[in-house]
N, CA, C and O atoms as a GROMACS GRO file, in nm:
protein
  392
    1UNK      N    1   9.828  17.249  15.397
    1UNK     CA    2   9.807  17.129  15.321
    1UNK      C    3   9.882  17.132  15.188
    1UNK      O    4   9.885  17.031  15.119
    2UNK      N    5   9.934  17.232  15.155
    2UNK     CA    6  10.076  17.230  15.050
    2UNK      C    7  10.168  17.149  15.058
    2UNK      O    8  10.204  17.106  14.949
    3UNK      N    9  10.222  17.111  15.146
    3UNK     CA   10  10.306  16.972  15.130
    3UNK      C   11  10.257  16.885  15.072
    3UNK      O   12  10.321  16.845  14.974
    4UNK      N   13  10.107  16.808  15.107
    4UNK     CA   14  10.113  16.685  15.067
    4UNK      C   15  10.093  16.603  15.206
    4UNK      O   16  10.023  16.638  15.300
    5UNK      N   17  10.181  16.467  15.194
    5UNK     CA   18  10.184  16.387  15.266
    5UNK      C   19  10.256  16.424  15.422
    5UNK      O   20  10.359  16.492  15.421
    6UNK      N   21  10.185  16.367  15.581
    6UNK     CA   22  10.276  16.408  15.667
    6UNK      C   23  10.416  16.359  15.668
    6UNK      O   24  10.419  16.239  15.641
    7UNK      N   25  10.547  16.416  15.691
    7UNK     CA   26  10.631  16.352  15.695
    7UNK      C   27  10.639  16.239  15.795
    7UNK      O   28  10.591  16.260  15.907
    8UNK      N   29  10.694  16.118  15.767
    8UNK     CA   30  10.713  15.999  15.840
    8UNK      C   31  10.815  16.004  15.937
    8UNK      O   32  10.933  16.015  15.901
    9UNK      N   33  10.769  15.994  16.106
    9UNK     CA   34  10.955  15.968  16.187
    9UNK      C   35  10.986  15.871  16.128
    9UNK      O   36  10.923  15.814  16.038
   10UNK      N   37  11.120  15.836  16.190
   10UNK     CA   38  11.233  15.763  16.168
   10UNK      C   39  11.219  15.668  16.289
   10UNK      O   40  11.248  15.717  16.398
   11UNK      N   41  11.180  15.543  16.287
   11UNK     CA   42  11.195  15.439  16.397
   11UNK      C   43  11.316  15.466  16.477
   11UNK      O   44  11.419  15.502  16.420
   12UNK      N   45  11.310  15.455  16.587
   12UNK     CA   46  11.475  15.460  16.682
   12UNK      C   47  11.531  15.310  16.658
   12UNK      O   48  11.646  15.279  16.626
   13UNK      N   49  11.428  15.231  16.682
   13UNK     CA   50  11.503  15.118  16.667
   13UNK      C   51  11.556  15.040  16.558
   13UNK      O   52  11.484  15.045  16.458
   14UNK      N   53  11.694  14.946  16.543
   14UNK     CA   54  11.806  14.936  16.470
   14UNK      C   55  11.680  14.877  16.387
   14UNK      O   56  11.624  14.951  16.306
   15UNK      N   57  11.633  14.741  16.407
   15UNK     CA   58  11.492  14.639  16.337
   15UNK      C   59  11.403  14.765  16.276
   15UNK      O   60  11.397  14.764  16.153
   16UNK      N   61  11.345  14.857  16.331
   16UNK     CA   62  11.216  14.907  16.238
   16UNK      C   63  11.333  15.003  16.141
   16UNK      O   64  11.295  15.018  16.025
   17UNK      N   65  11.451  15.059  16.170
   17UNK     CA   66  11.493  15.114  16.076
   17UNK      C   67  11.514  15.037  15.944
   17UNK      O   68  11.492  15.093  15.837
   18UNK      N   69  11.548  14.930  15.950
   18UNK     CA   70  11.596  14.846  15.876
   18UNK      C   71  11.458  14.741  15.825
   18UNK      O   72  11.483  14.629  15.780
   19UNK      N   73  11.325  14.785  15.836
   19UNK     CA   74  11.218  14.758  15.849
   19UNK      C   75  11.160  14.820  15.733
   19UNK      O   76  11.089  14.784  15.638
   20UNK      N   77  11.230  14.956  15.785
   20UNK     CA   78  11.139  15.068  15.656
   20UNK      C   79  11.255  15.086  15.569
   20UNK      O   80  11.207  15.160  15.483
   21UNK      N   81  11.388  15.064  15.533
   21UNK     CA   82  11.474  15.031  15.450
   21UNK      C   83  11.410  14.941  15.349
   21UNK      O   84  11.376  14.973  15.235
   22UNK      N   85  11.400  14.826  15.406
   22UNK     CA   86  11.278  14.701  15.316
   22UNK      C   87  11.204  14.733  15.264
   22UNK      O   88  11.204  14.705  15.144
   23UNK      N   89  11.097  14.809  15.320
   23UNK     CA   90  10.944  14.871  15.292
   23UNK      C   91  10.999  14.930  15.160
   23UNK      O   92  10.945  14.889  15.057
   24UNK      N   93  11.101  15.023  15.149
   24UNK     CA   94  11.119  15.106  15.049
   24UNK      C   95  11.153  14.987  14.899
   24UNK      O   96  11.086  14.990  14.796
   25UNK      N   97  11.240  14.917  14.918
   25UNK     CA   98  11.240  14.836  14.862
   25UNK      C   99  11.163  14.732  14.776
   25UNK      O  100  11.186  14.706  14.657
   26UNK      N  101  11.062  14.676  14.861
   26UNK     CA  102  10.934  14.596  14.814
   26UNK      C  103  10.824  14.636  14.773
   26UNK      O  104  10.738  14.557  14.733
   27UNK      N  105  10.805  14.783  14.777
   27UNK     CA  106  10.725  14.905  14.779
   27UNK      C  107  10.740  14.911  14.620
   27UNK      O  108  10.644  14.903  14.542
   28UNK      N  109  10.886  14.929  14.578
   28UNK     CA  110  10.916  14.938  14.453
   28UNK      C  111  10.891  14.828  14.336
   28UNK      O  112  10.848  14.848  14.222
   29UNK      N  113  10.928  14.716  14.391
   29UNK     CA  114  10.897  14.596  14.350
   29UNK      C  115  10.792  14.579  14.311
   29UNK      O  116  10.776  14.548  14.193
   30UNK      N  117  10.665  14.596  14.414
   30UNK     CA  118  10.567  14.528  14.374
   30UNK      C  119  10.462  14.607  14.309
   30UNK      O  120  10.360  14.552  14.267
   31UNK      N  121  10.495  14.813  14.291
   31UNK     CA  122  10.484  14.879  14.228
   31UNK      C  123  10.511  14.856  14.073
   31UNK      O  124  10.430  14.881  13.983
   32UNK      N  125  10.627  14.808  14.060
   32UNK     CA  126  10.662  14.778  13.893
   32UNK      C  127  10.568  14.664  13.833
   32UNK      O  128  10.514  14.673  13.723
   33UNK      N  129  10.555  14.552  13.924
   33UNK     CA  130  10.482  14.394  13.904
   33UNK      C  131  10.362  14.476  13.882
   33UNK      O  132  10.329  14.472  13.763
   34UNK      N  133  10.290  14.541  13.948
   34UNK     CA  134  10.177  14.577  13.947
   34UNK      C  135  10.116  14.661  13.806
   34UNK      O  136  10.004  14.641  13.758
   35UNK      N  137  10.210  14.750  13.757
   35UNK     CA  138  10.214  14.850  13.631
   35UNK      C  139  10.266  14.748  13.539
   35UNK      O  140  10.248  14.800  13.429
   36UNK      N  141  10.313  14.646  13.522
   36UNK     CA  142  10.358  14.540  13.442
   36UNK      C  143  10.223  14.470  13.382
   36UNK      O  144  10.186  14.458  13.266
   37UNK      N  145  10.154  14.420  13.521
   37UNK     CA  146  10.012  14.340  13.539
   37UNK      C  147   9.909  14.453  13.472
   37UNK      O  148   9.812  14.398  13.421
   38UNK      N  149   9.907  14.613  13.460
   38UNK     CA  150   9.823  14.711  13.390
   38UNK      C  151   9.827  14.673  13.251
   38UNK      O  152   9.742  14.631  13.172
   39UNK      N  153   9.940  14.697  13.246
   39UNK     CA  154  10.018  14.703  13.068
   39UNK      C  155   9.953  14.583  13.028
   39UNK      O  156   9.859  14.609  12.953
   40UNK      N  157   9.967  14.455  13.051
   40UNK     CA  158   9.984  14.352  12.983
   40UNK      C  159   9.843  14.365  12.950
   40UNK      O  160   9.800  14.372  12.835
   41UNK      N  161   9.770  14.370  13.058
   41UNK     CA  162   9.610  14.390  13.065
   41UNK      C  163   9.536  14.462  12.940
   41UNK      O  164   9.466  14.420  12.848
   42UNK      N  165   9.579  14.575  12.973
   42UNK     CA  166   9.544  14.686  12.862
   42UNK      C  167   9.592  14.645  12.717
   42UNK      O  168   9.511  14.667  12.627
   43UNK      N  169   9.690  14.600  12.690
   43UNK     CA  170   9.770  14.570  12.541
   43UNK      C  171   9.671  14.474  12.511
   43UNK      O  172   9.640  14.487  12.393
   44UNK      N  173   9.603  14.379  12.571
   44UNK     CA  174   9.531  14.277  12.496
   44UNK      C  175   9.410  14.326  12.447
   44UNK      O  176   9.357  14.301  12.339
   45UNK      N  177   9.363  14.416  12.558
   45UNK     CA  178   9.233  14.520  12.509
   45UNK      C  179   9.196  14.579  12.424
   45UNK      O  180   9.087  14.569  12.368
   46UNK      N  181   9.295  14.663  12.398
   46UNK     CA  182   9.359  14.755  12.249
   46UNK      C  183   9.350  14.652  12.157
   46UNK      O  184   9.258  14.651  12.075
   47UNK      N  185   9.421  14.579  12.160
   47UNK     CA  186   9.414  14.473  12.063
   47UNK      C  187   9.293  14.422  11.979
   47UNK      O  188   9.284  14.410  11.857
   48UNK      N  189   9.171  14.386  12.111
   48UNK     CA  190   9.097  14.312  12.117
   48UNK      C  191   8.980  14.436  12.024
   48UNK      O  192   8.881  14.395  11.963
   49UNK      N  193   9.028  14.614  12.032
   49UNK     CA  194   8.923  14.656  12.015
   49UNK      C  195   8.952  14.730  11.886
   49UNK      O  196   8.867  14.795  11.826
   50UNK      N  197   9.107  14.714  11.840
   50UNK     CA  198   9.139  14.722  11.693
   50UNK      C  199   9.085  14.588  11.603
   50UNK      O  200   9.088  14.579  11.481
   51UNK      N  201   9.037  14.489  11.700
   51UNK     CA  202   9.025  14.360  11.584
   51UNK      C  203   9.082  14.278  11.531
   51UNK      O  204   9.039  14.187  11.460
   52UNK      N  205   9.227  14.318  11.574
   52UNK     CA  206   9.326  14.195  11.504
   52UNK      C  207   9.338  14.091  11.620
   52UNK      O  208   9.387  14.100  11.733
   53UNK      N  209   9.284  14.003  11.563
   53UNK     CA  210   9.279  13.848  11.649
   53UNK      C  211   9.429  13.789  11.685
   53UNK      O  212   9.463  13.767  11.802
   54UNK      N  213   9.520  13.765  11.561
   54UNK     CA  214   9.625  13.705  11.561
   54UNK      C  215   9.724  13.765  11.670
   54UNK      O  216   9.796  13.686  11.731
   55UNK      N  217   9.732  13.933  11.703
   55UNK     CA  218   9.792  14.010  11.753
   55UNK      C  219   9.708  14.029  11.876
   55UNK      O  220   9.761  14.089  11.970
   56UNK      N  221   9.601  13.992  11.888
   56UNK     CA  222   9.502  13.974  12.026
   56UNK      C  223   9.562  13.829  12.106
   56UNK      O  224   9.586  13.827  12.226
   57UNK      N  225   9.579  13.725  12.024
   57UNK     CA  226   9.608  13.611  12.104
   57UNK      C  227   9.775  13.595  12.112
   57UNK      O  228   9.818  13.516  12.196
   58UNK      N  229   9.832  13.639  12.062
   58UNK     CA  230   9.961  13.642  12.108
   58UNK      C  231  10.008  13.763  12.253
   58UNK      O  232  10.110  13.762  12.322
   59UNK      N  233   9.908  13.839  12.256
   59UNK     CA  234   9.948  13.932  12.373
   59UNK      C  235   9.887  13.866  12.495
   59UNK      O  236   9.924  13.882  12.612
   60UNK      N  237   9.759  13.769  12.439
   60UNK     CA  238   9.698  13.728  12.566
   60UNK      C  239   9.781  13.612  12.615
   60UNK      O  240   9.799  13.596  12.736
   61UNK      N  241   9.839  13.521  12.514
   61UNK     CA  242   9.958  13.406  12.595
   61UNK      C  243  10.034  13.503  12.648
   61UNK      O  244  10.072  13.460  12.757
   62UNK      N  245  10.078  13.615  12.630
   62UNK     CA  246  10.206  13.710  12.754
   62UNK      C  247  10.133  13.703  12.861
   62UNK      O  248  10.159  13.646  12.967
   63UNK      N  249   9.997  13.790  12.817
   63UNK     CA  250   9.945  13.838  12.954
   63UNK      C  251   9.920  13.736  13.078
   63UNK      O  252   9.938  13.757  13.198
   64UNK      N  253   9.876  13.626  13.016
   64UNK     CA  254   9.889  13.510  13.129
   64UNK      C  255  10.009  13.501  13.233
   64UNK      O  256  10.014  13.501  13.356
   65UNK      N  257  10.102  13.493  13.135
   65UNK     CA  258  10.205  13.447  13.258
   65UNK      C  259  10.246  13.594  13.332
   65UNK      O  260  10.326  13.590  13.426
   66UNK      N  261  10.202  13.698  13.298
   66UNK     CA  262  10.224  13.795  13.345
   66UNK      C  263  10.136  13.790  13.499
   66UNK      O  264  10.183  13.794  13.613
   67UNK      N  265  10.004  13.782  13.456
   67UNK     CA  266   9.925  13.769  13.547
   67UNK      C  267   9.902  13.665  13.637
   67UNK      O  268   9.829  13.685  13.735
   68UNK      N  269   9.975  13.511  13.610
   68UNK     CA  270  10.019  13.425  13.696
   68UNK      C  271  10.106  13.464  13.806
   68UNK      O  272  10.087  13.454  13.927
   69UNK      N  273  10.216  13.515  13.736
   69UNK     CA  274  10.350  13.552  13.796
   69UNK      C  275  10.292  13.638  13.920
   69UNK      O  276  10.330  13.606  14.033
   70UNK      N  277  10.226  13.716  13.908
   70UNK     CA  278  10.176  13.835  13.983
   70UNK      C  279  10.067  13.806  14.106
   70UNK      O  280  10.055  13.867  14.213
   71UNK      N  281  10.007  13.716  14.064
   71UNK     CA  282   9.901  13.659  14.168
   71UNK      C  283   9.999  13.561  14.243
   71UNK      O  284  10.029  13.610  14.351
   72UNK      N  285  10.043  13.474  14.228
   72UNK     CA  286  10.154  13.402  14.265
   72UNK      C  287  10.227  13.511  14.363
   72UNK      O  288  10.178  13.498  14.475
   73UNK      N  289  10.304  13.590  14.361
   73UNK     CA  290  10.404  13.668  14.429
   73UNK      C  291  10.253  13.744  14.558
   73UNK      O  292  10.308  13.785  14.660
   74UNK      N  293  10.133  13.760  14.563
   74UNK     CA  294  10.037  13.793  14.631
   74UNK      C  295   9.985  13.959  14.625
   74UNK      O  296   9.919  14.022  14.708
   75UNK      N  297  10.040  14.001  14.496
   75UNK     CA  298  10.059  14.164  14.448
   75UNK      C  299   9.876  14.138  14.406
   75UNK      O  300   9.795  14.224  14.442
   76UNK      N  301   9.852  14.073  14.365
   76UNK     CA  302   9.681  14.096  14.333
   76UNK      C  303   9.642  13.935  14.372
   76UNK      O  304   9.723  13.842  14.373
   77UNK      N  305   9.505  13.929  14.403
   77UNK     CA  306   9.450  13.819  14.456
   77UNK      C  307   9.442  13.685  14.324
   77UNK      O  308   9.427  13.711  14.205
   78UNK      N  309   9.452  13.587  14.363
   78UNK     CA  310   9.429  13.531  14.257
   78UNK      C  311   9.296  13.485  14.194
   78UNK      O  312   9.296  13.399  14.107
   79UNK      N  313   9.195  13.538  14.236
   79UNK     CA  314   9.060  13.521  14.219
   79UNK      C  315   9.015  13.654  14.141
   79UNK      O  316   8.918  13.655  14.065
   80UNK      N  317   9.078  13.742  14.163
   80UNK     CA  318   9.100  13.843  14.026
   80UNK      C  319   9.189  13.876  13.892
   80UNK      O  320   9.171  13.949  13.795
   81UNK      N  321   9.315  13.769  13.941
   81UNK     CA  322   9.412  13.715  13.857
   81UNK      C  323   9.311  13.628  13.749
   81UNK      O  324   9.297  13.654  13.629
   82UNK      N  325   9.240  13.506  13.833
   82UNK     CA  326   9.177  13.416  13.749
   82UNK      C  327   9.027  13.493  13.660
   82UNK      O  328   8.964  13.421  13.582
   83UNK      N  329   8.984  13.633  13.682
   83UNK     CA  330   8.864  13.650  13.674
   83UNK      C  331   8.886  13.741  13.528
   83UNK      O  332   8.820  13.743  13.424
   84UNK      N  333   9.033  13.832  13.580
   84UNK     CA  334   9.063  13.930  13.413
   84UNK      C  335   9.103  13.824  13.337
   84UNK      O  336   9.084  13.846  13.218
   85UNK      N  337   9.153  13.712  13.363
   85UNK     CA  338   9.221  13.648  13.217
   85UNK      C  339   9.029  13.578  13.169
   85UNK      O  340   8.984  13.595  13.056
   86UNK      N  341   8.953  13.511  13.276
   86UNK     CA  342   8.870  13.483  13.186
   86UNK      C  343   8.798  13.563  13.135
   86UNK      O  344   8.735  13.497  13.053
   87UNK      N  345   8.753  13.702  13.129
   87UNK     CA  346   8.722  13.810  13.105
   87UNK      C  347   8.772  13.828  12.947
   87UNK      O  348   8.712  13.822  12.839
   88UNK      N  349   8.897  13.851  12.981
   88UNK     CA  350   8.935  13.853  12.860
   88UNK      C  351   8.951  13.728  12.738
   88UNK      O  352   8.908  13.738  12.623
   89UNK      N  353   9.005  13.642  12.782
   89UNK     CA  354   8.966  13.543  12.688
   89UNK      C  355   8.810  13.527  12.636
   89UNK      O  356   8.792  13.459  12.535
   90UNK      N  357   8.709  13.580  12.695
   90UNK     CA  358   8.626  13.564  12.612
   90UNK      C  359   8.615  13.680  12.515
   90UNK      O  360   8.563  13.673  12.403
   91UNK      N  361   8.668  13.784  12.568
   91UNK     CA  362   8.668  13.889  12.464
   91UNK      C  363   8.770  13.847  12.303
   91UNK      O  364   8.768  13.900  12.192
   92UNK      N  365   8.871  13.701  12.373
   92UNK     CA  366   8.926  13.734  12.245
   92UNK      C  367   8.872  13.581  12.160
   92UNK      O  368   8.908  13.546  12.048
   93UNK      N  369   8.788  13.515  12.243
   93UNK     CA  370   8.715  13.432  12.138
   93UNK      C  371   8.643  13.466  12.069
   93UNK      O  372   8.633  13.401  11.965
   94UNK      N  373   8.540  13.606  12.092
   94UNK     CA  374   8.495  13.686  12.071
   94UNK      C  375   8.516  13.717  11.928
   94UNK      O  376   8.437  13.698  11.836
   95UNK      N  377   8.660  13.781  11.923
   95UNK     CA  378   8.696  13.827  11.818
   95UNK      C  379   8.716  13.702  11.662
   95UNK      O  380   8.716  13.737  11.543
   96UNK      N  381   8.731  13.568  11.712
   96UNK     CA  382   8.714  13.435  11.649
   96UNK      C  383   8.577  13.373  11.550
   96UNK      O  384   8.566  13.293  11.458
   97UNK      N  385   8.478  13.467  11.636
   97UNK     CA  386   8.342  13.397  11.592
   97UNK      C  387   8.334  13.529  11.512
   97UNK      O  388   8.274  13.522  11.405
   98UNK      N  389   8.385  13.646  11.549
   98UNK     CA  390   8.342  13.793  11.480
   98UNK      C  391   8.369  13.778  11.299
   98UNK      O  392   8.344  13.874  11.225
   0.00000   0.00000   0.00000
């Protein structure tokens, strides 16, 4: 169990080779979208738990379209897309009434 993962065959055929060519590809993609959709997440948090409002609501207009963009493309559901932004927006009205 020192390796790790089992190694994967290699499809014979021309389609699944060129199948898992893709895979590798979109794999990457939606890996980055996904650590993009962390970041943005987290930066408003930090924000939200240093207290600076002004620097709280300018990360949360990013994080939106971040997290649009991302539910949109089907990398996270959009019913959890729609559930962290309201989540957080109340955390940063939050910081308004504070």
């Amino acid at each position: 169990m020192a390796s790790g993962k089992p190694k994967k065959k290699n499809p014979r055929l021309a389609s699944g080779r060129k199948r898992a060519r893709q895979d590798v590809k979109l794999n990457a993609a939606n890996t980055s979208l996904r650590s993009k959709y962390r970041t943005a997440v987290k930066n408003v948090e930090k924000a939200v738990l240093s207290g600076d409002k002004a620097k709280a609501t300018e990360l949360f207009a990013k994080m939106q379209a971040v997290v649009d963009t991302v539910a949109d493309k089907g990398i996270f559901h959009k019913n959890k897309a729609a559930r962290d932004k309201s989540r957080l927006s109340t955390k940063v009205k939050a910081l308004a009434t504070a």
